[in-house]
C-alpha positions in Angstrom: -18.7 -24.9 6.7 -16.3 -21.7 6.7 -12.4 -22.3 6.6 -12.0 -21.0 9.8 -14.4 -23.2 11.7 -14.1 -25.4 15.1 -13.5 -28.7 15.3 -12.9 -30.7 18.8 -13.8 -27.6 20.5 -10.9 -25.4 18.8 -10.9 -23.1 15.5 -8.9 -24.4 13.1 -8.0 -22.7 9.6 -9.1 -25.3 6.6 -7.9 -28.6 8.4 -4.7 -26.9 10.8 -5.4 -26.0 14.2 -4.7 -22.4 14.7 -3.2 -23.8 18.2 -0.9 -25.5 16.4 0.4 -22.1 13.6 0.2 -19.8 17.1 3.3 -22.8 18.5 5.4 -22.1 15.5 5.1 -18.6 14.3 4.5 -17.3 17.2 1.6 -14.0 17.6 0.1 -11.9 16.0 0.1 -13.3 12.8 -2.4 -13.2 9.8 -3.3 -16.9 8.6 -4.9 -17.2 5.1 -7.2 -20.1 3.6 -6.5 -21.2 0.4 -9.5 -22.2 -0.4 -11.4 -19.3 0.8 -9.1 -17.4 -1.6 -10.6 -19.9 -4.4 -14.2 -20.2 -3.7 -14.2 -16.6 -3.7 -12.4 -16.1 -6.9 -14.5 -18.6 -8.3 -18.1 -16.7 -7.1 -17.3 -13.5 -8.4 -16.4 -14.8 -11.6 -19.4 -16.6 -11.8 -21.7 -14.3 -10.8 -20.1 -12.3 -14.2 -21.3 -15.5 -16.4 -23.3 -13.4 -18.5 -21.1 -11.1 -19.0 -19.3 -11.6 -22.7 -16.0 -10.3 -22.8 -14.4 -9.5 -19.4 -11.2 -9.5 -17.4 -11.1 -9.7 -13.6 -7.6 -8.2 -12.0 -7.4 -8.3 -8.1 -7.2 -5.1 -6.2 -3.6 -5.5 -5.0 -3.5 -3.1 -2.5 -5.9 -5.5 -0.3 -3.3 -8.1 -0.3 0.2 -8.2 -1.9 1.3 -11.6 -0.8 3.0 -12.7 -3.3 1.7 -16.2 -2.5 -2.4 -14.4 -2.6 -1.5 -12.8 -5.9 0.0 -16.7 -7.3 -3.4 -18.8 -5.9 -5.5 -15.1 -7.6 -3.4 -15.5 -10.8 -3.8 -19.1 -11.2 -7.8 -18.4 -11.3 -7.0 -16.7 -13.8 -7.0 -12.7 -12.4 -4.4 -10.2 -13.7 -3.8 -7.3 -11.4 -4.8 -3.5 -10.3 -2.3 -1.6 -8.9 -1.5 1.8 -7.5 2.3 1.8 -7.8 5.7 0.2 -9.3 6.1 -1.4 -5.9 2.8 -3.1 -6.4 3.8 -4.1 -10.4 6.3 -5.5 -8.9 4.6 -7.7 -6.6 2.5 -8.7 -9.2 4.9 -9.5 -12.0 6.8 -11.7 -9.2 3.4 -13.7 -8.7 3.3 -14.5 -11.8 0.5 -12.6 -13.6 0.4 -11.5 -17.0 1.6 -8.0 -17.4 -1.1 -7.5 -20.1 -3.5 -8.3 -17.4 -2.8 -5.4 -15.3 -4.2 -2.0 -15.0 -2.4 0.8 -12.9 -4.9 3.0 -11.0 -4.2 6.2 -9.0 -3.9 9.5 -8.8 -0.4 9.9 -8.6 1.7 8.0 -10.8 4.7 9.0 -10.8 7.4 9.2 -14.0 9.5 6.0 -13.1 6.3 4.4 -12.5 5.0 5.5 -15.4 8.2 4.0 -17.3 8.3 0.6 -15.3 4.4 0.3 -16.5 5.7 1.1 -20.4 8.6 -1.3 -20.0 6.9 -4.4 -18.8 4.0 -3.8 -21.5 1.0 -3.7 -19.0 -2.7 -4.0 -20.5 -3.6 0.1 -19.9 -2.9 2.9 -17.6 -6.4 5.0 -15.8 -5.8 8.0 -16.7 -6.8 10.3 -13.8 -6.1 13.8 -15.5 -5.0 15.3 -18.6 -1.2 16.4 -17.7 -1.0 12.7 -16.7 -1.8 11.6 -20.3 0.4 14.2 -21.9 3.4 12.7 -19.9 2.4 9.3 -20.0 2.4 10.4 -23.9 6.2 11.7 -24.1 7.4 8.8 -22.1 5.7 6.3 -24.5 6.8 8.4 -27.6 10.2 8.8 -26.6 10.3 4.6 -26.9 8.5 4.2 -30.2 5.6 2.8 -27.9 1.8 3.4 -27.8 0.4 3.5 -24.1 -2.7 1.7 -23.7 -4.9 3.9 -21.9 -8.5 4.4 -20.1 -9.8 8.2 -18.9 -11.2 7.9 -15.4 -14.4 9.4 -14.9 -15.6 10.9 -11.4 -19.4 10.6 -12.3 -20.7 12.9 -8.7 -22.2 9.7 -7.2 -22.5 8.9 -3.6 -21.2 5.2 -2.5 -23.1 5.4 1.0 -20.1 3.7 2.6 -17.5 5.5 4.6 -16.3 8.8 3.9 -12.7 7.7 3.9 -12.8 5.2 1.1 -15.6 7.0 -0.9 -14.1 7.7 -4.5 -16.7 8.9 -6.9 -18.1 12.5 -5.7 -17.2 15.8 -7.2 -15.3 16.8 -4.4 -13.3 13.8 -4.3 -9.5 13.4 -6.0 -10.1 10.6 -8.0 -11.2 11.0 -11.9 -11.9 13.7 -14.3 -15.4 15.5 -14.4 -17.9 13.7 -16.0 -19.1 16.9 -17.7 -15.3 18.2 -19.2 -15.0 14.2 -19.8 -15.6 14.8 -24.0 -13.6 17.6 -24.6 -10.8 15.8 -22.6 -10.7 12.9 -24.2 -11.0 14.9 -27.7 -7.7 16.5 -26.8 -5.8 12.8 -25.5 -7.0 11.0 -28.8 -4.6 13.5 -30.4 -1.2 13.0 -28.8 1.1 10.4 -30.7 2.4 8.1 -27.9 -1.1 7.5 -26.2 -3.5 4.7 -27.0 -7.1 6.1 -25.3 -9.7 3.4 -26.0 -11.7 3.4 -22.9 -13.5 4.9 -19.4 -13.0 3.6 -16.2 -15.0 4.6 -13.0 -14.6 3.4 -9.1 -16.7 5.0 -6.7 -15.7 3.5 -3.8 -15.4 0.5 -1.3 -17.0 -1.8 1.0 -20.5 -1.3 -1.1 -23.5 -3.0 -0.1 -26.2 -1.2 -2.0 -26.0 -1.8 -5.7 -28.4 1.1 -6.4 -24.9 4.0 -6.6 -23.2 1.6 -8.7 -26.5 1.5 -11.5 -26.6 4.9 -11.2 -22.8 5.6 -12.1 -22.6 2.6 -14.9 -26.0 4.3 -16.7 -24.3 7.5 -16.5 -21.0 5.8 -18.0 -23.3 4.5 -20.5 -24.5 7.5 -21.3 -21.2 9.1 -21.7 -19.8 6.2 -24.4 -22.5 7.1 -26.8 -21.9 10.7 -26.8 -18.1 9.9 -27.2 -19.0 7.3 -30.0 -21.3 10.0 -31.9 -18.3 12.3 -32.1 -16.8 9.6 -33.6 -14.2 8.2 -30.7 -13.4 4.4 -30.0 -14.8 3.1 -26.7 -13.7 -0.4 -26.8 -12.4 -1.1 -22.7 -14.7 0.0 -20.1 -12.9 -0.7 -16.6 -16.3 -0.9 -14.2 -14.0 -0.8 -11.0 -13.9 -2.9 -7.7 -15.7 -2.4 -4.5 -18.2 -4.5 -3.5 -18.7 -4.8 0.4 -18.6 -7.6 2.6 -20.3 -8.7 6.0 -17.5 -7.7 9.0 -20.6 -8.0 11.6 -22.4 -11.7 12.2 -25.8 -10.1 11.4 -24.8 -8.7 8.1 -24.8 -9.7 5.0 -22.1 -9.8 2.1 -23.4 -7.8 -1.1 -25.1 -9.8 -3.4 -22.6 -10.4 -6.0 -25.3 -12.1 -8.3 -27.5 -9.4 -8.4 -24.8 -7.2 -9.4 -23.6 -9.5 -12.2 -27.2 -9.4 -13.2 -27.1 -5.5 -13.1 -23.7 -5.2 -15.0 -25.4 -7.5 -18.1 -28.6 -6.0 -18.4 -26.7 -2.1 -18.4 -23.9 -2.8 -20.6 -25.7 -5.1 -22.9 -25.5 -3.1 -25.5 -22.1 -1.3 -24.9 -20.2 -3.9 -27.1 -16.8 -3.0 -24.9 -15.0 -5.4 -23.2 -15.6 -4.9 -19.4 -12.6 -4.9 -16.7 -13.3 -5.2 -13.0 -11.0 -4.9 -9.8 -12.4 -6.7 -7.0 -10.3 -6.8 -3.7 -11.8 -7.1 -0.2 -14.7 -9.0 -1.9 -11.6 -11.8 -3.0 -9.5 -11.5 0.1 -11.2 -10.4 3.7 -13.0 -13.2 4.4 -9.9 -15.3 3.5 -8.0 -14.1 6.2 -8.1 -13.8 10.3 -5.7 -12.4 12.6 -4.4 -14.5 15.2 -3.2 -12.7 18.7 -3.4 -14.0 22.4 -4.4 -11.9 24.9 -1.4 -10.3 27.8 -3.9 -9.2 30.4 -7.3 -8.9 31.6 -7.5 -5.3 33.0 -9.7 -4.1 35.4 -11.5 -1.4 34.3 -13.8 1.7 35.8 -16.8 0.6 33.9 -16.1 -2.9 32.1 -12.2 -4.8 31.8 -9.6 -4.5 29.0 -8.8 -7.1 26.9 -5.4 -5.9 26.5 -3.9 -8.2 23.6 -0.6 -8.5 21.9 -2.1 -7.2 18.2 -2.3 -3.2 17.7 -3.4 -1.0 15.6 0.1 -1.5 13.4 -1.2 -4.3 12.5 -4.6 -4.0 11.5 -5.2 -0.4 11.3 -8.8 -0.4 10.3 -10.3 0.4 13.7 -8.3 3.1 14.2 -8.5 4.6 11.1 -12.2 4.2 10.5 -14.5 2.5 13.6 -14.4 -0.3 11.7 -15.5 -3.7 13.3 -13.9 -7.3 13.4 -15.4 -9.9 14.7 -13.6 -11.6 18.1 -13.4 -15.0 18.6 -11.5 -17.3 21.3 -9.8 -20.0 19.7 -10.9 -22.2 22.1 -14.5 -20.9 23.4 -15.4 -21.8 26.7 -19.5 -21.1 26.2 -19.6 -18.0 28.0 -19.0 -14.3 27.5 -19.0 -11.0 29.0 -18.5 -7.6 28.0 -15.5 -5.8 27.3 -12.9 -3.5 26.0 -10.2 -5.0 23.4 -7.2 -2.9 23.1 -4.0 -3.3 22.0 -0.3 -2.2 23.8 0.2 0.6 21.2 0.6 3.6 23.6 -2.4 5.6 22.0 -5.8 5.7 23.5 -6.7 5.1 19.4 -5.6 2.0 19.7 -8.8 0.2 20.8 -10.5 -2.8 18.6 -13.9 -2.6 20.3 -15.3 -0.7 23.3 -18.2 -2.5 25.4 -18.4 -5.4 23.0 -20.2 -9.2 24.1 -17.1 -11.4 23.6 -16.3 -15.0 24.6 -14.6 -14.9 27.9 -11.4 -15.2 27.6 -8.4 -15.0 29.9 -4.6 -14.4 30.0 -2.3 -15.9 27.8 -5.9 -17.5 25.2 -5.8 -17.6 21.8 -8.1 -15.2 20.4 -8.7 -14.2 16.6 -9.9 -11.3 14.4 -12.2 -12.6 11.6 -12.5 -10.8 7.8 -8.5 -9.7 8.2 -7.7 -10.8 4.8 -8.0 -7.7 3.3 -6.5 -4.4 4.0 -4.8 -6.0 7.1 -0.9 -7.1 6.3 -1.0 -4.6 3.7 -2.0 -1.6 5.9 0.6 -2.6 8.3 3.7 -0.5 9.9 6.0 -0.7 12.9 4.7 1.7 14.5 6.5 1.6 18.2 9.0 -0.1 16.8 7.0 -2.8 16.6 7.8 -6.1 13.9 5.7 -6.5 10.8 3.5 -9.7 11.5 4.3 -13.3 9.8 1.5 -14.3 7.5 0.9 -17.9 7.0 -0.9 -19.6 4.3 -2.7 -22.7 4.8 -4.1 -25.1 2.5 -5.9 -28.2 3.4 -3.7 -29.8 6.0 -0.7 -27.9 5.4 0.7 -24.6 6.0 3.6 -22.2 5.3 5.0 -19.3 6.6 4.9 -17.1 3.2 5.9 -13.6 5.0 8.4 -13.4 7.9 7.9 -11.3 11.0 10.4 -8.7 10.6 11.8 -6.3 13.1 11.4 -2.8 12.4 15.2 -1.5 12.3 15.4 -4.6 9.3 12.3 -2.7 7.4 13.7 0.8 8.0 17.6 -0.2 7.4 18.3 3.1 9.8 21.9 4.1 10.5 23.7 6.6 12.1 25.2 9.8 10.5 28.4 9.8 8.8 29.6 11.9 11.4 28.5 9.7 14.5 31.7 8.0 15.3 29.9 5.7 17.7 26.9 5.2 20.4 27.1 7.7 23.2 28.1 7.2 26.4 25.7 7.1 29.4 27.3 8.3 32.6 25.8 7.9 35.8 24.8 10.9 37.5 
């Protein structure tokens, strides 16, 4: 059985009826399972058992809850982050500062600092002016910076062009080829600590045959480092495996790619880092919404609910698909548009998709929200940042308030604006 499942006739998260969360907190609003969050956590890890030496830090940027990052830490995951915000969120959760990694491709100074200051585990480095800074900054405090060169090894993910990282025309990484001479010139500067590669070539990965092909080329790149007498002793293998959004596909097989990781790096004697996030978090999350009106249509009606592309931005921003469910099925369907009340034609969930019939004012849900949902949000319209509730067994708490937009953008008028104008009538 799934945590989201029916029972009586009516989907329910773990053991709370999503009838019942809709009553409190209102829609939309993302509702998390706990123990989705767990048995995930738990799979990944032990599809790595023969693995040696390995740390496993969640992709924060899927999911920043702080109460996510607390149930992620207490299975024992530090943290990957692209940004102080996100240190922050991660410190506040609770996970060990030398169990996080900061990714990205453009850290900035402060960052930089905060990451030196709270004594994270290592920095990807993602080019060489980066490690010359990240060098002064660390100097200037009579501190080492632990630190891993990202390598862009010219691999294809075959997944979607917007969140494929690892070819050569892509920003993330250095070269693979100017790789030696690079990390020749970093093992030189006094305030940096370069003892590793790192390598991500992308997300939502189903086919394990890219990632062999850019971990044998990693592999390939330690021993030239090591016969030119470098230390290789961190090797951060990245995140990105994919995970079923449709009913008739399938998650990527995390076993066989646990099996793949051992029988590459077996004789890489490096500790291996790894930064799943959607894998962790997307299955672990739905997005609850009820539905304003059935609109006629001139070729099939418009599901026309109160979620938009604010708050899950996926299907605008790349076709992507979630699954739509009634909350309380009535054994039929039809097929339809689902759209949302953002005044842009892009905000469309599905066009001429076989749904459960549904009506005004139903519950309805989007599965596999968990990740990349909350944390992709805006108020776009002026529209309020969704709650996000977290449930676990039979209980459940609001850990994220919805928010109106003029609290999240603190706007004000201009010194000069004495007051409001005044409308006259004409």
């Amino acid at each position: 059985m799934t945590s989201f499942h029916l029972r009586g006739g009516e989907m329910h998260a773990e053991a709370v009826s999503l009838e019942t969360i809709a009553a409190h907190v209102g829609t939309p609003a993302y509702v998390y399972s706990t123990d989705a969050l767990r048995r995930s956590a738990q799979r990944f890890r032990a599809a790595l058992g023969k693995v040696p030496r390995k740390q496993l830090m969640f992709a924060v940027k899927a999911n920043p809850s702080l109460a996510v990052l607390r149930i992620l830490a207490d299975q024992n995951y530090g943290a990957d982050i692209v940004s102080g915000g996100e240190l922050e969120c991660a410190l506040a959760a609770g996970m060990t500062a030398n169990h996080i990694v900061f990714s990205g491709v453009g850290k900035t100074a402060p960052e930089l600092i905060a990451g030196l200051d709270a004594g994270i585990g290592r920095f990807n480095l993602e080019l060489e002016r980066e490690g010359q800074l990240l060098s002064a900054l660390a100097a200037q405090r009579g501190k080492r910076a632990p630190a891993l060169l990202r390598i862009n090894p010219d691999v294809d993910a075959s997944t979607h062009a917007k969140i494929t990282t690892g070819r050569c025309d892509s920003k993330f990484g250095i070269p693979i080829s100017e790789a030696p001479a690079m990390y020749d010139r970093l093992t030189t500067l006094p305030g940096l600590d370069l003892h590793g590669l790192a390598v991500h070539i992308g997300s939502q990965i189903t086919d394990l045959a890219p990632l062999e092909t850019a971990y044998r080329k990693i592999g390939d790149l330690i021993r030239a480092l090591r016969e030119k007498g470098h230390r290789v002793y961190n090797v951060d293998l990245g995140g990105g495996l994919g995970v079923a959004y449709r009913p008739d596909h399938l998650d990527a097989d995390v076993e066989a790619y646990g099996a793949m990781v051992a029988a590459i790096t077996r004789d890489w004697d490096v500790a291996l880092l790894f930064e799943p996030g959607r894998f962790i978090a997307a299955q672990a999350g739905i997005l609850l919404t009820r539905v304003l009106w059935l609109k006629p249509g001139q070729e099939r009606p418009f599901v026309v609910v109160d979620a938009a592309m604010n708050d899950l931005a996926r299907p605008a921003l790349y076709d992507a698909w979630h699954e739509f469910v009634a909350v309380r099925p009535k054994g039929e369907t039809f097929v339809a548009n689902i759209v949302g009340p953002i005044c842009e034609t892009g905000d469309t969930f599905a066009k001429a998709r076989t749904i459960d019939r549904v009506g005004e004012g139903d519950l309805t849900l989007f599965r596999s929200a968990g990740a990349y949902g909350a944390s992709m949000a805006s108020t776009y319209n002026c529209r309020a940042l969704v709650p996000e509730v977290l449930v676990d067994g039979n209980r459940y708490a609001v850990i994220s308030e919805r928010t109106p937009a003029h609290e999240v953008r603190r706007q004000r008028l201009a010194p000069w604006m004495q007051s409001a104008p005044t409308i006259r009538a004409a």
